[in-house]
C-alpha positions in Angstrom: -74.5 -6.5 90.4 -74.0 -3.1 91.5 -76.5 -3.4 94.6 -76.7 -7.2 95.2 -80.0 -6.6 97.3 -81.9 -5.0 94.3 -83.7 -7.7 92.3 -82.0 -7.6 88.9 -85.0 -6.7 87.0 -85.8 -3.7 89.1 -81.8 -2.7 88.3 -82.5 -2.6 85.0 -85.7 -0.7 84.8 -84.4 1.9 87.0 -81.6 2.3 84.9 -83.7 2.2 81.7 -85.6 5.3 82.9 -82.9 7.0 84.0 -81.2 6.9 81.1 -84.6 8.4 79.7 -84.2 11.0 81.3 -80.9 11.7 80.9 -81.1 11.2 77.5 -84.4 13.7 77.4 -82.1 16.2 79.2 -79.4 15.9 77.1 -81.2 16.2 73.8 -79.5 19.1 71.8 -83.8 19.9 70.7 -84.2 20.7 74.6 -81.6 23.6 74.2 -80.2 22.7 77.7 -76.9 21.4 75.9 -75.5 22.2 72.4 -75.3 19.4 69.9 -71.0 21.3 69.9 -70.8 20.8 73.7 -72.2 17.4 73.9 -70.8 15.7 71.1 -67.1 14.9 72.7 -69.0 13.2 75.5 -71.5 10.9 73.6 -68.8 8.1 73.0 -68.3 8.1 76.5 -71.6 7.9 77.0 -72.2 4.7 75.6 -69.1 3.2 76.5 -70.5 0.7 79.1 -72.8 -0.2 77.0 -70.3 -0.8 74.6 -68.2 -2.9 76.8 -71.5 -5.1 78.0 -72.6 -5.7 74.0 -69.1 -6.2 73.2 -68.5 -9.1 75.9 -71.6 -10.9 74.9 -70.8 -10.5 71.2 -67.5 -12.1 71.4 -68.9 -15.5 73.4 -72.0 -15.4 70.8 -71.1 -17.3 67.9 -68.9 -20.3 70.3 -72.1 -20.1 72.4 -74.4 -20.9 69.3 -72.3 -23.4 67.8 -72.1 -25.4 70.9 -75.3 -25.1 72.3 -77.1 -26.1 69.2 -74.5 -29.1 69.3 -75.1 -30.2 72.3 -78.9 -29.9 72.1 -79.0 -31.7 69.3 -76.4 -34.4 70.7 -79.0 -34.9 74.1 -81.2 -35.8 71.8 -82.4 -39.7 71.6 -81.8 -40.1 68.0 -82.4 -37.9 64.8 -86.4 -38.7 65.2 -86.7 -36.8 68.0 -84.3 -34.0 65.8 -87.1 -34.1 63.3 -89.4 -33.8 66.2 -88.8 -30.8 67.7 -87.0 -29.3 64.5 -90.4 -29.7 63.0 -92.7 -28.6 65.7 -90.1 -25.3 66.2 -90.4 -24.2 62.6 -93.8 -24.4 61.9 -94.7 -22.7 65.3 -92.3 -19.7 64.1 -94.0 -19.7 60.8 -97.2 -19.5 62.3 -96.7 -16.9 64.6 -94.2 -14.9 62.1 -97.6 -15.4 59.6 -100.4 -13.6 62.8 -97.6 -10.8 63.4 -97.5 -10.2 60.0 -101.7 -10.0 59.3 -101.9 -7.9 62.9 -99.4 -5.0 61.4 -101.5 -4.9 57.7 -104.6 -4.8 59.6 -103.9 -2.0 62.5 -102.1 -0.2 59.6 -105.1 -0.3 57.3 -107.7 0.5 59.9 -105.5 3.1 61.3 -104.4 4.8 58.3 -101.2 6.5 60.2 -99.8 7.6 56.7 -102.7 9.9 55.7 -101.6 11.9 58.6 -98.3 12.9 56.9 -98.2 15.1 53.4 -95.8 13.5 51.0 -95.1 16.8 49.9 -94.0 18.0 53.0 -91.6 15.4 53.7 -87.9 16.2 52.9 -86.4 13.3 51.2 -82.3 13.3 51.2 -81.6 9.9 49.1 -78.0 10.7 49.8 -77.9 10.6 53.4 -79.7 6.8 52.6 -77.7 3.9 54.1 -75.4 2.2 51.6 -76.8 -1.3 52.7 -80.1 -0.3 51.5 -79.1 -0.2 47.9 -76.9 -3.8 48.5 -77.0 -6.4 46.0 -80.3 -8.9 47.7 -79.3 -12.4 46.6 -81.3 -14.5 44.5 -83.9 -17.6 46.5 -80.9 -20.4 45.3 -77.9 -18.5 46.4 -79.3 -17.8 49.6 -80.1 -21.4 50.1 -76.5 -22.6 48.6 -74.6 -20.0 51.1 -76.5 -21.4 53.9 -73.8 -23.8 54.3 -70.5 -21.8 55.2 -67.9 -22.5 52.6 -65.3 -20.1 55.4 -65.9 -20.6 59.1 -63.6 -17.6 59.7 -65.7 -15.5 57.2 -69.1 -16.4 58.5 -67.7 -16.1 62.3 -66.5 -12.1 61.2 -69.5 -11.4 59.4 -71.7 -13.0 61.6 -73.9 -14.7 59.4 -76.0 -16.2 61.9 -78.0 -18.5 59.8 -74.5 -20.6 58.8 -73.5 -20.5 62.3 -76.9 -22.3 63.0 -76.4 -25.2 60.2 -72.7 -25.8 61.6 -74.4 -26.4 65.0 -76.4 -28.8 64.3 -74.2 -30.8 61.8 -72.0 -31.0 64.5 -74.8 -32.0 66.9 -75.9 -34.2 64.4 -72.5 -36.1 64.6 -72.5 -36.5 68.4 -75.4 -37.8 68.2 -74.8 -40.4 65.3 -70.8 -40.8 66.8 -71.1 -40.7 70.4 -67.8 -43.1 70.6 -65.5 -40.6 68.3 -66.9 -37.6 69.3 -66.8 -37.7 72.7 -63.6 -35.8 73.3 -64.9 -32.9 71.3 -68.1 -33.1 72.5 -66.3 -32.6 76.4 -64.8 -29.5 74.7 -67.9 -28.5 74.0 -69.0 -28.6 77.7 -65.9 -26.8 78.5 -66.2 -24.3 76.0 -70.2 -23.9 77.2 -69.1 -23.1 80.9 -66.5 -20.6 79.4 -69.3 -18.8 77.7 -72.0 -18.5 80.4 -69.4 -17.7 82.9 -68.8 -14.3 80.4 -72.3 -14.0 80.6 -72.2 -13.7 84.2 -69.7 -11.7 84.5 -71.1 -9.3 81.6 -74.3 -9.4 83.8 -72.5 -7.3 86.9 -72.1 -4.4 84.4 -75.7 -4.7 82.9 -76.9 -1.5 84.7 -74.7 0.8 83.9 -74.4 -0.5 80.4 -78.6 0.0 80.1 -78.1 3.2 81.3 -75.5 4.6 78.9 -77.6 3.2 76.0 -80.2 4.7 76.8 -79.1 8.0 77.3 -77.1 7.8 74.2 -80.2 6.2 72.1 -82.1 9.4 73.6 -80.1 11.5 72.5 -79.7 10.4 68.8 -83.6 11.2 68.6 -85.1 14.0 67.3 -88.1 14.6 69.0 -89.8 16.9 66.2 -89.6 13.8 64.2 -90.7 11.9 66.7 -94.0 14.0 67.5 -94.3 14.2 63.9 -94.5 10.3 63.1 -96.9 9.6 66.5 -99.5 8.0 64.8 -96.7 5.6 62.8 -95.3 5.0 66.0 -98.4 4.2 68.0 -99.6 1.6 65.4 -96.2 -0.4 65.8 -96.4 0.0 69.5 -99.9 -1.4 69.8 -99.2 -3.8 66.7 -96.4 -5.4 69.6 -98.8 -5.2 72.7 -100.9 -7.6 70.3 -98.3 -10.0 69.9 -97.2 -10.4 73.5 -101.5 -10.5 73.8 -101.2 -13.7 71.2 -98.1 -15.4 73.0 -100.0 -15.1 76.0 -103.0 -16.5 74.7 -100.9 -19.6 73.2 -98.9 -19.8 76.1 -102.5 -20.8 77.8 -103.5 -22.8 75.5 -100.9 -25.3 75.2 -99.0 -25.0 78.7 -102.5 -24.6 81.0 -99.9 -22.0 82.5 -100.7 -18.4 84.0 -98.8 -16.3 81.3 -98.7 -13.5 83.1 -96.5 -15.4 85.2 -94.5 -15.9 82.6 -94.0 -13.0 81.2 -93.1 -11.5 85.1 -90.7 -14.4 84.9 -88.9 -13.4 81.9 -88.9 -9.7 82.4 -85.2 -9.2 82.8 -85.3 -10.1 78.8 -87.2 -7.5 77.3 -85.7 -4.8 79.1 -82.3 -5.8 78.0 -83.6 -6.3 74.3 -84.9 -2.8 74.8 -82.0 -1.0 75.2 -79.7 -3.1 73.3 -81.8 -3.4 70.4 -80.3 -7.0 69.7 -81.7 -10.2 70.1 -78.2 -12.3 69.7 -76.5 -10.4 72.2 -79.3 -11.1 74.8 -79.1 -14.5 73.5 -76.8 -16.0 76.3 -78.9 -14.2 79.1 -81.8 -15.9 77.5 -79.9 -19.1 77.9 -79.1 -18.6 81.3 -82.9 -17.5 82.5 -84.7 -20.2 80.6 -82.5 -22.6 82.0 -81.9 -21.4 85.6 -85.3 -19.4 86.1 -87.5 -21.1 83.8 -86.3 -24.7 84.6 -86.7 -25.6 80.7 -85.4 -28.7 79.4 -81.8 -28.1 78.4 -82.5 -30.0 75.1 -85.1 -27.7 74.5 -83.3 -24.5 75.4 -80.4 -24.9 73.9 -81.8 -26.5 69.9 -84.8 -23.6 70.3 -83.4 -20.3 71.7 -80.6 -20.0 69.3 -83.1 -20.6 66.1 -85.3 -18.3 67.5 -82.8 -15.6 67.4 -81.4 -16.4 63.9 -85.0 -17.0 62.6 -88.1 -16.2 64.8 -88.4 -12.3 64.4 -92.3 -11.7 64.7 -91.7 -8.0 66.0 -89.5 -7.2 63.1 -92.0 -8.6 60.8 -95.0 -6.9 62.5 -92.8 -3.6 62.3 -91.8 -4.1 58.7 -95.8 -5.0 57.5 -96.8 -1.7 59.1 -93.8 0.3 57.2 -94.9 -0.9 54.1 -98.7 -0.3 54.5 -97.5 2.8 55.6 -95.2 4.5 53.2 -98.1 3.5 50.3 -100.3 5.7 52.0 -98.1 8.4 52.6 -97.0 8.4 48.9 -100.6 7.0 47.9 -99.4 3.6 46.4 -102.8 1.3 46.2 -102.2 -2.2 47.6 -104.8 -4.6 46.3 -106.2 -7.8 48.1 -103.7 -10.0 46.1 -100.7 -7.0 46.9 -101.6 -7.8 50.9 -101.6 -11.1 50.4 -98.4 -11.2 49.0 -96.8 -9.0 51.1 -97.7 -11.8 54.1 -95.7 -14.3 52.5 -93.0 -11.8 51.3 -92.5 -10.2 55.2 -92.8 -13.6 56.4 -90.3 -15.0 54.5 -87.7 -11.6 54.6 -88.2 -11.8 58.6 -86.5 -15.3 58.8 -82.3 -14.9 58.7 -82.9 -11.2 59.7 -79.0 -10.6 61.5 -80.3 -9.9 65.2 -78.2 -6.8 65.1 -79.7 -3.1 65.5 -80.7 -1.3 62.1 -80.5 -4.6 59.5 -84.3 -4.2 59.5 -84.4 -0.9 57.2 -82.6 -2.9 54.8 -84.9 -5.9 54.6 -87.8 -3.4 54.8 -85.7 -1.8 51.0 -86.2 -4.8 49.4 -89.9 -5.2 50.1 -90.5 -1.8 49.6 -88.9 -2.1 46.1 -91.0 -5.5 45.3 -94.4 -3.7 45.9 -92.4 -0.5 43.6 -93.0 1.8 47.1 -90.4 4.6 46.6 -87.3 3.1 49.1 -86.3 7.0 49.3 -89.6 7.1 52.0 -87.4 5.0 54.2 -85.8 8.2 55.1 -88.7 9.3 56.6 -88.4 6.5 59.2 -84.8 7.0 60.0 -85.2 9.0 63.0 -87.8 6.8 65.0 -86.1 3.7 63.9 -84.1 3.3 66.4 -86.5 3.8 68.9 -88.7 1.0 67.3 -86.1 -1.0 66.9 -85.7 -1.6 70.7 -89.2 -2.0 71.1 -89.6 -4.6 68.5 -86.4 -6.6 70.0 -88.1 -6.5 73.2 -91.1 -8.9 71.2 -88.2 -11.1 69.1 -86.8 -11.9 72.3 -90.3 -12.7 74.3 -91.3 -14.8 71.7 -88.5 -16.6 71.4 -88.9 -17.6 75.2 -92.7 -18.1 74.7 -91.6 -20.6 72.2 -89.4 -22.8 74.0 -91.3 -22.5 77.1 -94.6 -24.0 74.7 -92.1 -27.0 73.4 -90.7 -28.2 76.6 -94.8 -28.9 77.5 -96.1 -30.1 74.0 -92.5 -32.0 72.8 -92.0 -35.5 74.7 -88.5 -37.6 73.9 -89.0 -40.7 72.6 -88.7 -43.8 75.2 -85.3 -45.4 75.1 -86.6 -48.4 73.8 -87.9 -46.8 71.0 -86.3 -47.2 67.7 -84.9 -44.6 65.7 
């Protein structure tokens, strides 16, 4: 760390709002700096930050791989693999399902798009991301290329899903070969220590890295856009707050815990989501705290944090439930009772495989916009406060995957060692 005697989290919230600041400053709308002065420096501006995402990228997929192995390989037998598998998913669909309802319903009582005039709204479909207009596979073919027929291919592109499966098929052997597996499972543990010790060491640069971000993020922003879309923004915003309202309430519920004391534990992990805007870089962090701070099972860590961040994205789905409801107001597209019931199930299942990287949300957000036939061209309109989103909504994914684990390392109990399989 920079000042050792600073508590971490303070570190990074002072950074975070001096990078606001900065960023504020710095904005070419502030006419303090021109947009032709500034723009040789922006790289150099986010080059820490760079460097920090960049370390923790390049230990992510390993540190997937073998900690879903490994979690999977503690495990008892493959009964307490169904176990927890079990008790994981359905408490990510069911919270992915609330987040979901919570945006619709803020966004219908709200009504932030009859605040904007379609007409006024200057749509430029050719400045619209190429991704959005990607091929979407078919159900069956995303199922089928769940298993990765390349390693190399699914390791470049980063398909995080596949990474997951290969995980815990090789978890899955440990745990059914602990004879013939045992020297690759000590790789494992080696290749583990490698990772976190990255982490670590990417940690000491945190700071800086927050900072740069920041001040870069701020930058990118245009603020008449921003003042424009408030009403947009503040429903997403207060959408969020209700999530980390319903973890907390869970969190109580099935712990007995003070989740306020949770959520002080824990803080260092939204912050960081915040300004990277990615929940698998933060990943190994989250291993690290849940482990360390949070004295979780390392069973439980290591099976449930990685799945969260491949499939437990209840702030993107919020966000995205809210952009739809939104964009059919602003270009007065009716959505019946049977539309919003739909669109539940359709977020909720778009929202799980989301890549955990900044931005991949606007082109999930394309396809369900193109199912309920909302123009995709509004999406345009949502460019310039996306990013800001973006980092809030991270800052959710991330809590909720902690708020997950923490619940199953309560409620999930191994079976005895005399149990049978």
């Amino acid at each position: 760390m920079f000042f050792p005697k600073i508590a971490f989290w303070i570190q990074i919230l002072v950074s975070l709002l001096l990078g606001l600041l900065l960023g504020i400053l710095l904005n070419p709308e502030t006419g303090i700096v021109s947009a032709l002065t500034l723009k040789p420096y922006l790289l150099w501006m986010k080059l820490p930050g760079d460097i920090f995402l960049n370390l923790l990228q390049m230990i992510m997929i390993p540190l997937v791989i073998v900690s879903i192995a490994l979690g999977v390989s503690s495990l008892r037998n493959l009964k307490d693999l169904w176990n927890l598998g079990s008790k994981t998913l359905l408490y990510f669909i069911f919270t992915t399902i609330i987040s979901v309802s919570i945006g619709i319903s803020l966004t219908l009582i709200i009504k932030p798009g009859n605040h904007i005039q379609t007409q006024s709204v200057e749509i430029n479909t050719n400045n619209s991301d190429p991704k959005l207009n990607q091929n979407l596979e078919s159900v069956p073919e995303t199922i089928a290329n769940i298993i990765p027929k390349n390693l190399v291919n699914v390791w470049s592109k980063q398909q995080m899903l596949s990474v997951v499966f290969f995980g815990m098929i090789l978890g899955i052997f440990f745990l059914t070969s602990r004879d013939t597996g045992a020297a690759l499972k000590a790789f494992c543990h080696s290749l583990e220590s490698f990772c976190l010790w990255v982490v670590a060491t990417a940690m000491k640069l945190a700071p800086l890295a927050v900072l740069g971000l920041m001040s870069y993020a701020m930058v990118q922003i245009g603020f008449s856009l921003l003042f424009g879309l408030v009403s947009y923004i503040g429903t997403v915003i207060l959408g969020l707050f209700c999530i980390l309202v319903f973890y907390s309430v869970l969190i109580l519920l099935f712990t007995g815990k003070n989740p306020l004391r949770f959520l002080n534990q824990v803080r260092e992990i939204p912050l960081l989501g915040f300004s990277t805007s990615s929940s698998s870089s933060v990943l190994p962090y989250s291993l690290k705290l849940a482990k360390e701070k949070l004295k979780l099972k390392e069973t439980v860590a290591d099976f449930v944090l990685p799945l969260g961040a491949t499939i437990n994205m209840d702030g993107t789905a919020l966000y995205q439930a809210v952009a739809t409801v939104f964009l059919s107001q602003v270009y007065q597209v009716n959505l019946s009772s049977i539309d919003l019931f739909l669109l539940v199930g359709t977020v909720t299942a778009a929202s799980i495989g989301t890549a955990a990287t900044p931005g991949v949300g606007l082109v999930i957000l394309a396809s369900i916009l193109y199912t309920f036939h909302i123009p995709i061209e509004g999406i345009t309109i949502l460019f310039g406060v996306d990013r800001f989103l973006d980092m809030c909504r991270t800052s959710v994914n991330l809590t909720g995957d902690l708020s997950c684990a923490y619940i199953m390392d309560h409620i999930w109990k191994e079976t005895k060692p005399n149990e049978k399989n």
